[in-house]
C-alpha positions, 0 to 999 in steps of 0.5 A: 959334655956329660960331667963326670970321671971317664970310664971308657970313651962310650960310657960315664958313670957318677958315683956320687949320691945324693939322698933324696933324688932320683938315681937315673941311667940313661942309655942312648946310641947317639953321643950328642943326644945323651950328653944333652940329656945327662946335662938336662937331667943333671941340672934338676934339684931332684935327679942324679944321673948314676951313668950314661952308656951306648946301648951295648952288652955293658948296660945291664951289669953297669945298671945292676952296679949303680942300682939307678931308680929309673933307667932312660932307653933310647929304642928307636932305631938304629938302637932297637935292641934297647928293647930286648934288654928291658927283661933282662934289666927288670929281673936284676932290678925290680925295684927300678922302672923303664922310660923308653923314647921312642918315634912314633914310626916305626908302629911296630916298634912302637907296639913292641915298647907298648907291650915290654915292662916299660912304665914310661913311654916318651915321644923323642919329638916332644919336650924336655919337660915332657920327658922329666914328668915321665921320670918322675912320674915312673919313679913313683910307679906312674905309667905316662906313655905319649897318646900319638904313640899308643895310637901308632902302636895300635895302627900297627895291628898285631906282631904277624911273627912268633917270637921264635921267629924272630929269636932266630932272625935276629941270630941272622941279623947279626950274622949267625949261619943256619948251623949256628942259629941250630946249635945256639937255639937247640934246634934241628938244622931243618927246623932253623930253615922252616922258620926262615922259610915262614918269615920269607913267606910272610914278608914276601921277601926273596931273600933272607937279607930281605926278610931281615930288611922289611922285619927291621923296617917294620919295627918288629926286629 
């Protein structure tokens, strides 16, 4: 178990600091990965784990309190959207750098982490110490990404969605109705559907549950 006083059942912060290491904020889904990781991290001379979350709405203004030198995001699936909190964590935060950890499946997950402001890239099949060079490496602005990833990333092609589209179908994804997809976006209710229209169309799916399901299983959602 993560050492440290108990914010919440789904998040641990460590308010002590060392001077000299490495600030580190993991945030991870899978409560038996983050413990072992906070516990790895923890007992390097050179690091200090600030926090470990759930990959939720608390990450980024838990990150911006603890002002971590390097944030560690699981983006594999099912937490994909650690992905889209990279922008939002890198303009709080200039200062700290992201390592993502991902599979090498889906590649247009992968792909999608290749292209975010991520400076470390990590293979979850690979080994501890691997992951400890890319911390270390990314708190001196050193980019280390796992080649069998970047080479899935490029077997993925190119995105064949907008980001628009994508915008409105994660909204669908998370249950958001076409009216309210409309309202939340500024956009006409007919302009909402010839989006959904056109994912339909380029996955040859028949429904939009369809669509949202090969999206995701793609990697691109």
């Amino acid at each position: 178990m993560s050492a440290g006083p108990q914010v919440s059942p789904e998040t641990t912060e460590y308010p002590a600091t060392v001077p000299g290491v490495i600030r580190v904020l993991l945030v991870v889904d899978m409560d038996l990965l983050r413990d072992a990781l906070a516990t790895l991290l923890s007992d390097q001379h050179d690091m200090e784990v600030v926090a470990d979350l759930k990959c939720d709405d608390n990450v980024v203004p838990i990150a911006a309190r603890m002002r971590p030198d390097v944030v560690v995001i699981d983006v594999d699936q099912p937490c994909t959207r650690g992905l889209t909190m990279v922008p939002e964590l890198r303009a709080r935060m200039p200062h700290a750098q992201v390592v993502a950890l991902a599979a090498a499946r889906p590649p247009g997950l992968v792909q999608r982490a290749l292209t975010a402001e991520v400076l470390g890239l990590v293979d979850k099949n690979a080994s501890a110490q691997r992951l400890l060079t890319a911390i270390r490496g990314a708190a001196r602005g050193s980019q280390v990404v796992d080649v069998n990833l970047a080479v899935a990333a490029l077997a993925a092609g190119p995105n064949p969605f907008t980001p628009r589209e994508l915008q409105v179908l994660r909204l669908a994804a998370d249950g958001a109705s076409g009216p309210e997809i409309a309202t939340r976006l500024s956009l006409s209710k007919g302009t909402v559907r010839n989006y959904l229209s056109k994912v339909m169309s380029k996955t040859c799916a028949r429904t939009r549950i369809d669509a949202i399901r090969i999206v995701r299983e793609a990697g691109w959602l």
